[in-house]
Structure formats: structure tokens, C-alpha cells
MMTF fields as JSON, N, C-alpha, C and O atoms, coordinates in Angstrom:
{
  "mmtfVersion": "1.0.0",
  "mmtfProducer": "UNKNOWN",
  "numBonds": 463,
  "numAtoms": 464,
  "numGroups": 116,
  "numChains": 1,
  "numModels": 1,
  "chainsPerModel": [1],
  "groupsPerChain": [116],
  "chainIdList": ["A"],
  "bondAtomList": [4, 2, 8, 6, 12, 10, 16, 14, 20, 18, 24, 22, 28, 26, 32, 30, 36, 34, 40, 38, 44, 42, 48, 46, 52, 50, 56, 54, 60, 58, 64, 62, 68, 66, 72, 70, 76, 74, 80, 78, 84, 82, 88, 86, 92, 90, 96, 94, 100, 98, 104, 102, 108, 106, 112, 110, 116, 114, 120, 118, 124, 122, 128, 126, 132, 130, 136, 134, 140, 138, 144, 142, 148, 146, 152, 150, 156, 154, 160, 158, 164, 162, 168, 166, 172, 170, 176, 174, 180, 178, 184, 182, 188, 186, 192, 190, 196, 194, 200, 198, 204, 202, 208, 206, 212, 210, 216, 214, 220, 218, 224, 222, 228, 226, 232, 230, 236, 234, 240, 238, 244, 242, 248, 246, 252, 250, 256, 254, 260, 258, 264, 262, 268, 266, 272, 270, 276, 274, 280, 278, 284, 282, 288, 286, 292, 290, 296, 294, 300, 298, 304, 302, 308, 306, 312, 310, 316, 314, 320, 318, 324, 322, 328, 326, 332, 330, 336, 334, 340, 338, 344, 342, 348, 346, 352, 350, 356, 354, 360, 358, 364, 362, 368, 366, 372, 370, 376, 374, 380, 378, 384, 382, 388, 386, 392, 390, 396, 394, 400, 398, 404, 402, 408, 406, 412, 410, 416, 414, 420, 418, 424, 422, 428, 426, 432, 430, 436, 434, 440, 438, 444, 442, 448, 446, 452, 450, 456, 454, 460, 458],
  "bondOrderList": [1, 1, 1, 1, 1, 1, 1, 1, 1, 1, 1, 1, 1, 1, 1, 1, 1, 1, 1, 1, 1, 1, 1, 1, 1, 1, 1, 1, 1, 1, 1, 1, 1, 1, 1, 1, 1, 1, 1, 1, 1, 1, 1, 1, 1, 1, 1, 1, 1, 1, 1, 1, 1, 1, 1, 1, 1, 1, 1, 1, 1, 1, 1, 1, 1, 1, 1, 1, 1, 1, 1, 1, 1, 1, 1, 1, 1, 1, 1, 1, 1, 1, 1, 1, 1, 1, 1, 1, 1, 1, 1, 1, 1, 1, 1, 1, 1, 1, 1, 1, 1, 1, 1, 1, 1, 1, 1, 1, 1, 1, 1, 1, 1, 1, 1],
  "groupList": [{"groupName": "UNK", "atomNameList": ["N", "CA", "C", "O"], "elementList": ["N", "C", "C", "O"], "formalChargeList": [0, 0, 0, 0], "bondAtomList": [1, 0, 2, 1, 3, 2], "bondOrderList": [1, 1, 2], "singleLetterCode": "X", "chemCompType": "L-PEPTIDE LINKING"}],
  "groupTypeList": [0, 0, 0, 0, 0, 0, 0, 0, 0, 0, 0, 0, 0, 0, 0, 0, 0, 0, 0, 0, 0, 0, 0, 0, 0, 0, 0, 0, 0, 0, 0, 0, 0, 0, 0, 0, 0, 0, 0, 0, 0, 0, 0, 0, 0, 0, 0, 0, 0, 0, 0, 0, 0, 0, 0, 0, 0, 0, 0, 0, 0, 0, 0, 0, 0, 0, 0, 0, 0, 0, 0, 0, 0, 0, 0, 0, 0, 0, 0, 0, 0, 0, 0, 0, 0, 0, 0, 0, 0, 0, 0, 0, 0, 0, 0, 0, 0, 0, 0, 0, 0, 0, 0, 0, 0, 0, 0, 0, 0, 0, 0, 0, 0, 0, 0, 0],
  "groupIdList": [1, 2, 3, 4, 5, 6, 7, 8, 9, 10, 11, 12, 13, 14, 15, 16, 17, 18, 19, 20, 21, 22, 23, 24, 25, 26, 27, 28, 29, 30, 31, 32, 33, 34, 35, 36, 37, 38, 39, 40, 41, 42, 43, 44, 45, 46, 47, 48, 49, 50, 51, 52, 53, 54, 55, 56, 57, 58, 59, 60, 61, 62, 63, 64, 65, 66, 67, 68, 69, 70, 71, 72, 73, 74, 75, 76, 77, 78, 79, 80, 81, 82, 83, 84, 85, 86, 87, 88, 89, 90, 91, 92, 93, 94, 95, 96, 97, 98, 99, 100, 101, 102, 103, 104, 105, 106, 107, 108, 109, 110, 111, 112, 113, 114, 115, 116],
  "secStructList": [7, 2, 2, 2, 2, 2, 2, 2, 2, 2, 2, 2, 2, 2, 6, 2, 2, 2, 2, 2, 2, 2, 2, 2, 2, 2, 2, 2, 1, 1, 1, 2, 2, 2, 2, 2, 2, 2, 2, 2, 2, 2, 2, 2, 2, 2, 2, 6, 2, 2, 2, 2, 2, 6, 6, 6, 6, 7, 6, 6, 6, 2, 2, 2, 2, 2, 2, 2, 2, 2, 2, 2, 2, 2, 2, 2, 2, 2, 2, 2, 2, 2, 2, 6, 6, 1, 1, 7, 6, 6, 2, 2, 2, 2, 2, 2, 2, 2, 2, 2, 2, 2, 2, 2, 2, 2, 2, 2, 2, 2, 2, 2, 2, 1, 7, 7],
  "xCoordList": [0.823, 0.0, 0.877, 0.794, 1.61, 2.851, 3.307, 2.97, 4.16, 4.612, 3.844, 4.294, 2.4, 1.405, 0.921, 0.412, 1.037, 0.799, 1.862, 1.514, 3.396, 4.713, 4.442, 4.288, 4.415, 4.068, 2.802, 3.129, 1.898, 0.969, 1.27, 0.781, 2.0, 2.345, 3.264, 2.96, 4.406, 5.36, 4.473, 4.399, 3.633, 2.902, 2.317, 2.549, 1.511, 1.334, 1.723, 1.154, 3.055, 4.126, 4.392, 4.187, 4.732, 5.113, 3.859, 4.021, 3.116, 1.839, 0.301, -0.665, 0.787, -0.58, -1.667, -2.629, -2.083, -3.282, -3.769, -4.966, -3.125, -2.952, -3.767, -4.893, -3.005, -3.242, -5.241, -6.164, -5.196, -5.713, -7.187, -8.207, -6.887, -8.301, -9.551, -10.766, -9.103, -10.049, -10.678, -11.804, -9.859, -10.395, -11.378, -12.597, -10.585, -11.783, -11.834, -12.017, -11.663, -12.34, -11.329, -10.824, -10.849, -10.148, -10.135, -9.146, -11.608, -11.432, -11.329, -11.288, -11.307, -10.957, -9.03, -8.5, -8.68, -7.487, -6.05, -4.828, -7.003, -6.047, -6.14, -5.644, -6.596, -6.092, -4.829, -4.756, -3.774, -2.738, -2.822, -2.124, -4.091, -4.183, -4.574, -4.069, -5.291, -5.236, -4.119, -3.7, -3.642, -2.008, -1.247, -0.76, -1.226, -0.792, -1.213, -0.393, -1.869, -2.595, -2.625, -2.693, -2.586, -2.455, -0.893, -0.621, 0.046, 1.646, 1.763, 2.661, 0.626, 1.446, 0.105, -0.365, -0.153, -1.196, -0.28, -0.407, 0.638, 1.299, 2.943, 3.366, 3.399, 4.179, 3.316, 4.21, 2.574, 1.93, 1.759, 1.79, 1.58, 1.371, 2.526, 2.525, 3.796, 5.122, 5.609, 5.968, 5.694, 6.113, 5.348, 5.998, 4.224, 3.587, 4.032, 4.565, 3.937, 4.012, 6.011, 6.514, 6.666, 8.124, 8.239, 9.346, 7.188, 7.576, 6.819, 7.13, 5.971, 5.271, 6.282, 6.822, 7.029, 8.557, 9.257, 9.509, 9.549, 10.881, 10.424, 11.223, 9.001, 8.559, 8.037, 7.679, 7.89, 6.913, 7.716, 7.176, 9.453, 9.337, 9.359, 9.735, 8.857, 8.652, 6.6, 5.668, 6.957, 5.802, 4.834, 3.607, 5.695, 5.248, 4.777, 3.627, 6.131, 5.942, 4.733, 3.629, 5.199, 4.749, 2.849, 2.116, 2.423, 1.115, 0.475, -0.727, 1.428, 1.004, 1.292, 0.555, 1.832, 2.115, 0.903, 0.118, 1.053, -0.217, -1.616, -2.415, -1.875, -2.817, -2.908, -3.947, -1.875, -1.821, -2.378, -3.214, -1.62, -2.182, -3.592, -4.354, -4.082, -5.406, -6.391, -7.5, -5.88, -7.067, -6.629, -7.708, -6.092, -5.453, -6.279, -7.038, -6.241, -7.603, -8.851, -9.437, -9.51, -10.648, -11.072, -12.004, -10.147, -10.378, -10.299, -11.349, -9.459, -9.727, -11.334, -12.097, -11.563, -13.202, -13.863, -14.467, -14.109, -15.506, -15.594, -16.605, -13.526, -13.954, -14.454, -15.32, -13.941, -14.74, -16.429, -17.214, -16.604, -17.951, -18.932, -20.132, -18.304, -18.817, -18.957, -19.784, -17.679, -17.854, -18.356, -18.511, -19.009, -19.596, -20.518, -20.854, -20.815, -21.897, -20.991, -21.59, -19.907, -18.88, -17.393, -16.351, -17.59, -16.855, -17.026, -17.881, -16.554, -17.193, -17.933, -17.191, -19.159, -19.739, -18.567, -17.581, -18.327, -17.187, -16.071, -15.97, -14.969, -13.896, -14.316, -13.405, -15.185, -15.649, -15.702, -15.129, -16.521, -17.168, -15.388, -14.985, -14.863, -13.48, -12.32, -11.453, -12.887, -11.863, -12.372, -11.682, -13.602, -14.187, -13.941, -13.703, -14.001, -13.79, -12.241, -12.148, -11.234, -10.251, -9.571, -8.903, -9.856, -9.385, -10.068, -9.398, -11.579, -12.337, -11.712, -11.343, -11.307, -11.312, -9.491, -9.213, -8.473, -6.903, -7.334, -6.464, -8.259, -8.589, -8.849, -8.339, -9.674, -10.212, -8.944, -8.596, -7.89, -6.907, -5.72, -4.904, -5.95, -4.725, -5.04, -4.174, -6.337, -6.877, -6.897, -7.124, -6.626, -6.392, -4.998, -4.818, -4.391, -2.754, -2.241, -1.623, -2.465, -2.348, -2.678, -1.651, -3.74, -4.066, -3.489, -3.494, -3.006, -2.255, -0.92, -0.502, -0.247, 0.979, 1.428, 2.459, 0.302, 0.182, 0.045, 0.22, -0.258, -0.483, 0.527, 0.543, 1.091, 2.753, 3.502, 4.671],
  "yCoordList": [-1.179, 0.0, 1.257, 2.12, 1.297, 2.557, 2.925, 3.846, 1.846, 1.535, 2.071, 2.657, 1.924, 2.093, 3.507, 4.329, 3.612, 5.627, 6.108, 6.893, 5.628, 6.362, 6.386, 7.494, 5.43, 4.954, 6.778, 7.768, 6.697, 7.132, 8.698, 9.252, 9.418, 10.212, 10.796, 11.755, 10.034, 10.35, 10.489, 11.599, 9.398, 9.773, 10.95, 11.46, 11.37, 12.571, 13.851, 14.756, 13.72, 14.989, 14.778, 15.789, 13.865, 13.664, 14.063, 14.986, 13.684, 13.882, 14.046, 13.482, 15.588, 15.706, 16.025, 15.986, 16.35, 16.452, 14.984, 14.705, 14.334, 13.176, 12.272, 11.79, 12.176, 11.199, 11.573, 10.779, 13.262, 13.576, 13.962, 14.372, 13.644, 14.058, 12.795, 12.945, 11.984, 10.67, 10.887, 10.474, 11.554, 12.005, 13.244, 13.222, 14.421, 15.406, 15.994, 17.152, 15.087, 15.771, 16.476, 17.473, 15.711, 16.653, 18.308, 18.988, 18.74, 20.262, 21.367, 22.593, 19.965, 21.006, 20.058, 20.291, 19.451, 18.669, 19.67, 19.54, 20.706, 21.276, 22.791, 23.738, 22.983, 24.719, 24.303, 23.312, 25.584, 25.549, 25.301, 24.821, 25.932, 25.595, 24.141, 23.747, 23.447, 22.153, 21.383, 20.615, 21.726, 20.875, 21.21, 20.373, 22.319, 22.851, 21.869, 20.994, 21.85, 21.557, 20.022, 19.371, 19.26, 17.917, 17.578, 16.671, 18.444, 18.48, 18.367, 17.73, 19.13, 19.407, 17.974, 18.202, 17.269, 16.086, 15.314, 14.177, 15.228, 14.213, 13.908, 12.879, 15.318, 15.619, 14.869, 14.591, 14.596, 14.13, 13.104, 12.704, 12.421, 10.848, 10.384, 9.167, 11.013, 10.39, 10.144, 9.032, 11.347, 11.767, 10.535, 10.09, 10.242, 9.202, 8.037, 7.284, 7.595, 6.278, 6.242, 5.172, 7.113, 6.396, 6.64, 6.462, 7.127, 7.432, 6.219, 6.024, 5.324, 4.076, 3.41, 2.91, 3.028, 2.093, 2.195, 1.312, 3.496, 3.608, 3.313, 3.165, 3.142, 3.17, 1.58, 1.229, 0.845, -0.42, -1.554, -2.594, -1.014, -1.85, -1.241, -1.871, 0.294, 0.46, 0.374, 0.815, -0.486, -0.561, 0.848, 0.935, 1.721, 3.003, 4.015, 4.24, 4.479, 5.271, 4.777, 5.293, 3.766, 3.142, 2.996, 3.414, 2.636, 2.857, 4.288, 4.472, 5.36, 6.458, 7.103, 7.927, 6.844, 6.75, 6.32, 6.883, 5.048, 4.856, 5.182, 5.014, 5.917, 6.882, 8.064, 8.566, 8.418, 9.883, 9.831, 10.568, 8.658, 7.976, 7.962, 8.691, 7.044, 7.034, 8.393, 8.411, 9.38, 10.151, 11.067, 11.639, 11.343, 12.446, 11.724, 12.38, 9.829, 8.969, 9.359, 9.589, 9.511, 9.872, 10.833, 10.909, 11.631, 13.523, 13.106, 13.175, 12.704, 12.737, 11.784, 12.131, 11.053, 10.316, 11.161, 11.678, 11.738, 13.025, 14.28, 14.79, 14.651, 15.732, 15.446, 16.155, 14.136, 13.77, 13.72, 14.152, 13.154, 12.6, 14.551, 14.743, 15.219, 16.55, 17.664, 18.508, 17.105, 17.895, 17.153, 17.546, 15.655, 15.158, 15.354, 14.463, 16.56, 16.714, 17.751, 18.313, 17.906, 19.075, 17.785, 18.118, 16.798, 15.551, 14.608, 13.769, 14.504, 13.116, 11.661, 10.957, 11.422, 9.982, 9.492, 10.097, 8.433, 7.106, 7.6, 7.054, 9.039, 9.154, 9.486, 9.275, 9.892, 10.128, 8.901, 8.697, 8.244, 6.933, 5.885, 5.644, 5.581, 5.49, 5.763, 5.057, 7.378, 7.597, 7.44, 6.902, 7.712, 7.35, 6.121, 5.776, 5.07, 3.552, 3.838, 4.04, 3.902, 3.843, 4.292, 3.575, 5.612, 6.881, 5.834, 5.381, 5.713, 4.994, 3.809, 3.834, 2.443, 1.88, 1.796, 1.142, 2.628, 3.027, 3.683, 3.659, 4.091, 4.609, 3.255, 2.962, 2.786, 1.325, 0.632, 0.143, 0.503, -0.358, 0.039, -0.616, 1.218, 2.182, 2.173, 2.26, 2.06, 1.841, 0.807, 0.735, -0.36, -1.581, -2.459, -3.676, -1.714, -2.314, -1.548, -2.203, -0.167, 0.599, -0.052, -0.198, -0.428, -1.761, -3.433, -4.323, -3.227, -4.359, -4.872, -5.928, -3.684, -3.312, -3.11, -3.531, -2.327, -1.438, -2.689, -2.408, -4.045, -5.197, -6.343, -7.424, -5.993, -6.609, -6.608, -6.98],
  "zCoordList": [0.0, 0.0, 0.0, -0.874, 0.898, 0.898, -0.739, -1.483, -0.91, -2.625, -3.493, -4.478, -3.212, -4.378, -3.906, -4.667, -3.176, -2.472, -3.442, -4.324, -3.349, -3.372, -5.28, -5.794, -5.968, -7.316, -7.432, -8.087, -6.866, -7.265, -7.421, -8.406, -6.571, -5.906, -7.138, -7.848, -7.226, -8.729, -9.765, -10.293, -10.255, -11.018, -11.514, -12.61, -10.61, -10.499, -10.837, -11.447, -10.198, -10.286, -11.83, -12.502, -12.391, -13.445, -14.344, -15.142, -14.299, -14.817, -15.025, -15.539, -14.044, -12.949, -13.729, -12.962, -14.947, -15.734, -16.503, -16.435, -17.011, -17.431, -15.956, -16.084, -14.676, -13.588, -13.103, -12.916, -13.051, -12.283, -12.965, -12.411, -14.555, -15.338, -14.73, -14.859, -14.287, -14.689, -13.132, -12.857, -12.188, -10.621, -11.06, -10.892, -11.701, -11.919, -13.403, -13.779, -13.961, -15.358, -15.893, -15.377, -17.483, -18.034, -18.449, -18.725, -18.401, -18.013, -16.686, -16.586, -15.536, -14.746, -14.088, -13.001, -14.767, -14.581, -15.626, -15.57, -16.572, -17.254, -16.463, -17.073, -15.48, -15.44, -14.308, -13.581, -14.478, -13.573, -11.833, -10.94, -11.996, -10.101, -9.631, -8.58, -10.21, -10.081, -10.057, -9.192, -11.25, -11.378, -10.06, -9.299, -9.936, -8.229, -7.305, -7.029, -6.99, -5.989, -6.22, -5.177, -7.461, -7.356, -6.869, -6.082, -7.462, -6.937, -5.895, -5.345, -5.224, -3.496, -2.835, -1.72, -3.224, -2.398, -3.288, -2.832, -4.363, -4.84, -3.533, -3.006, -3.47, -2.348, -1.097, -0.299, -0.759, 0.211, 0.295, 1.459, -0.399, -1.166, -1.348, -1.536, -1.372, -1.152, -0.136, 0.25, 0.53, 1.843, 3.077, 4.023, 2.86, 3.803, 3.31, 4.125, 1.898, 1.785, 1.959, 2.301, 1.77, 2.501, 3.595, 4.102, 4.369, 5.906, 6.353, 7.528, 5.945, 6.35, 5.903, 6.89, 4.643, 4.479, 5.717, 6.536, 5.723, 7.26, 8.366, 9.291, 8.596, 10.391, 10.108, 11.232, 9.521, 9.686, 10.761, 11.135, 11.267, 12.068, 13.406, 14.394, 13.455, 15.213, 14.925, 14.253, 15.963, 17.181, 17.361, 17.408, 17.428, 18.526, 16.893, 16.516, 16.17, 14.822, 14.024, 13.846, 13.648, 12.355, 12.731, 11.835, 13.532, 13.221, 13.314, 13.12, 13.649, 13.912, 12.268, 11.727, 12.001, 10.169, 9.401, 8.639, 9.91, 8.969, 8.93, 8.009, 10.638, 10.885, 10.075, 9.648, 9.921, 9.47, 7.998, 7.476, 7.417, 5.479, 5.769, 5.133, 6.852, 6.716, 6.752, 6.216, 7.378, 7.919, 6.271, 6.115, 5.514, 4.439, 3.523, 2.809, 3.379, 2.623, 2.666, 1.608, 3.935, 4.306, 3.505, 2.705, 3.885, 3.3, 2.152, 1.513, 1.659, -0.161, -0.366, -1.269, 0.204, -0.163, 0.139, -0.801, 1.504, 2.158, 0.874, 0.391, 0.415, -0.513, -1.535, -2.047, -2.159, -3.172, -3.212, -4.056, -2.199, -1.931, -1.567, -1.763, -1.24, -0.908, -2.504, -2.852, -3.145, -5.03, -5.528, -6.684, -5.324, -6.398, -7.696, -8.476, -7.752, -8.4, -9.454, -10.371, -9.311, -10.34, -10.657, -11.222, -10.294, -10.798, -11.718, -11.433, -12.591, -13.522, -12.591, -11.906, -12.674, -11.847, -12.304, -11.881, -13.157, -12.77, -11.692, -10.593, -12.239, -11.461, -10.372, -9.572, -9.863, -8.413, -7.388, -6.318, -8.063, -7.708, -7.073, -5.935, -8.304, -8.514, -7.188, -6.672, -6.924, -5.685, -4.811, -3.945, -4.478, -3.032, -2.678, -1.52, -4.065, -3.541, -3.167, -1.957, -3.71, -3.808, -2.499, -1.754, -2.347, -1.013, 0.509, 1.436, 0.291, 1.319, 1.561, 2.735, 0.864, 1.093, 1.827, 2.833, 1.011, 1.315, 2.827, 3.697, 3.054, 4.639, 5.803, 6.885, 5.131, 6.257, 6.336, 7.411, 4.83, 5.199, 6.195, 6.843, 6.052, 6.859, 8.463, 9.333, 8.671, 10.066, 10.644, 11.852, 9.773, 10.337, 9.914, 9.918, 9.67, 9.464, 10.745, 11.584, 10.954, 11.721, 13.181, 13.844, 13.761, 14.781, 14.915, 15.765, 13.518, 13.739, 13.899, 14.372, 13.298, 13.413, 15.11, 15.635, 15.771, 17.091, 18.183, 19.368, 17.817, 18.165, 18.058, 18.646, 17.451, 16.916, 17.913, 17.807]
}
């Protein structure tokens, strides 16, 4: 999951209109402030998923890591789920599963790790 955050994250940066049309629509995936703003949640999406690589073997860090992935998941499903109606249905649909479900998993690796 980290890997596929860190994967996702480059992506992004690399090709934040391209990654980010199918989340919100290739006309609002081409103005500059979006691309912004997907850069700096791509920066974010890195930054967690190698900080979950480096902490997965403390006890104490590492589920507090993967707390942090989870709750930034959430927010990306609630915001999704809150613009839905100025989002393409599939890519919406798409991230909420995606964000929602990268949230439940993050909350329970996070408990289990913390249980380790």
C-alpha cells in the first residue's frame, strides 16, 4: 500500500493532468491551479508512503504513520464525496472507492501493526 501511495504520488508529479483528469475531469485537470494543488497532495502521497517504508518496524511510529495515510484517505473520499456533483460519476465513484477503502486499510494495518 505505501509503494502504491509512493508509485501514485510520482505519477502525479510527473503527470498531474494526465493522472488527475479521470479524478476530476479533463477540463478542470487542465487549469494551472489544479495541477498545483495535485503536486502538493502528490508531495503528500510520497512523503507518507516512505515514511510508512521507514517506520513499519517500530511498534510506537509506524502505526502512527499509517494513521496519518489514513485520515489524508478519508479527506480525499468526504472531498470527493462533498464535489460530487462538479466531478465526472465514474472518477468520483473510482476515488471514493479507492481513497475509502486506502482509509479502512490504513486503520487496520495501523491496529495491527500497534499489536505486533
Amino acid at each position: 500500500m505505501a509503494a502504491g501511495r509512493v508509485a501514485l504520488g510520482v505519477a502525479v508529479l510527473v503527470a498531474p493532468e494526465r493522472v488527475m483528469s479521470g479524478w476530476l475531469g479533463e477540463g478542470n485537470a487542465r487549469h494551472g491551479g489544479v495541477k498545483d494543488l495535485g503536486r502538493g497532495l502528490a508531495a503528500r502521497d510520497i512523503a507518507l508512503g516512505l515514511a510508512v517504508l521507514q517506520t513499519l518496524d517500530d511498534p510506537v511510529v509506524g502505526p502512527r504513520v499509517l494513521l496519518a495515510g489514513a485520515f489524508a484517505d478519508a479527506a480525499d473520499a468526504v472531498s470527493t464525496i462533498l464535489e460530487r456533483d462538479s466531478l465526472p460519476g465514474p472518477g468520483a465513484l473510482a476515488t471514493v472507492a479507492v481513497a475509502g477503502g486506502a482509509a479502512v486499510a490504513g486503520l487496520y494495518l495501523a491496529q495491527r501493526l500497534a499489536d505486533a
